[in-house]
C-alpha positions in Angstrom: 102.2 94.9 119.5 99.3 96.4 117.8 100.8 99.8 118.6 104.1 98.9 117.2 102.3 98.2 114.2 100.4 101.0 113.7 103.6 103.2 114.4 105.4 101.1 111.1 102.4 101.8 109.0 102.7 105.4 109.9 105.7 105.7 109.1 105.0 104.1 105.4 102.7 106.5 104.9 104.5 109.1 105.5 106.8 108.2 103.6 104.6 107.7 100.4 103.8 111.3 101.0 107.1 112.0 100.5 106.9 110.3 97.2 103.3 112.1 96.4 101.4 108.3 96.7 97.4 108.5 97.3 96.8 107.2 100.8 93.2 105.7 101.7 92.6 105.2 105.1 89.1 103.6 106.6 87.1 100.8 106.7 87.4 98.4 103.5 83.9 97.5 102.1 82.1 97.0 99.4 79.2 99.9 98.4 75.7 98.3 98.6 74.4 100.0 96.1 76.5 98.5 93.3 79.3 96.6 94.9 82.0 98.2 94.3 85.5 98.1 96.8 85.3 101.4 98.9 87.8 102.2 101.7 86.0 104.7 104.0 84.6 107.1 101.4 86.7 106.4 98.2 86.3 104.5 95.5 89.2 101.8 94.8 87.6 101.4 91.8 87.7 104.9 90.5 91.4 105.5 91.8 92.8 102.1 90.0 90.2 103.4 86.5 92.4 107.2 87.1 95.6 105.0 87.2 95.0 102.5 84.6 98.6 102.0 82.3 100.8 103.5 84.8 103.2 101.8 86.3 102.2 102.0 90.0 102.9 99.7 93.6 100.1 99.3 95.8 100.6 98.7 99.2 97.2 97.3 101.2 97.6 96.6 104.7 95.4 95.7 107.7 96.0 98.2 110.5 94.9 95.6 113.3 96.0 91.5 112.9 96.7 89.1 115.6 100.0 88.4 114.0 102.7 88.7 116.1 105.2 91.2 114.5 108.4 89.4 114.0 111.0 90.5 116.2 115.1 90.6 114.9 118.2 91.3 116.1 120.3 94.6 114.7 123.4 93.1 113.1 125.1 96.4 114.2 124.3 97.0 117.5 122.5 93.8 118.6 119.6 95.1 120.1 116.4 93.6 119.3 113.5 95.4 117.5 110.2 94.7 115.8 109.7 97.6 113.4 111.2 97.7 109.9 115.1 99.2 110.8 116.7 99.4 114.7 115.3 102.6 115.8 118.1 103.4 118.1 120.6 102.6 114.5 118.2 105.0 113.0 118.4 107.8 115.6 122.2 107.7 115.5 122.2 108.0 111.4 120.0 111.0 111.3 122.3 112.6 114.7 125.4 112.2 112.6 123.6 113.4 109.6 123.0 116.4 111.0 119.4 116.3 111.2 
């Protein structure tokens, strides 16, 4: 399932691209030096100070858990799935959408 979740955070990031988000990617730790939160290279600490009084969502999640993803059941079609929306509900939106 790890791969199924990996494909849903994907998928969240690219859509906060669409939306012109910051995305961090790497290892969350803190910098020995002075202890400040780092993910991979970049400072949280500077992004949240560059950021301070807006109005913004922050979205942190672990790309590897043992949680099981929680599988449901499309109330459309009735197939189950484990990502955010029924793929195969998806695909057929976006066919008959033209795109």
């Amino acid at each position: 399932m790890r791969a199924a979740r990996r494909a849903v955070i994907r998928r969240l990031t690219l859509e906060a691209y669409q939306v012109e988000g910051k995305i961090v990617q790497g290892i969350l730790h803190r910098a020995p030096e002075d202890g400040r939160w780092m993910v991979g290279d970049t400072s949280l600490d500077e992004w949240l100070a560059q950021n301070e009084g807006q109005d913004i969502t922050a979205i942190l999640i672990p790309t590897e858990s043992d949680r099981q993803m929680e599988t449901k059941v499309c109330r459309t079609c009735g197939r189950e799935y484990s990502n955010t929306s029924c793929p195969y509900c998806r695909e057929v939106r976006l066919r008959l959408r033209g795109r």
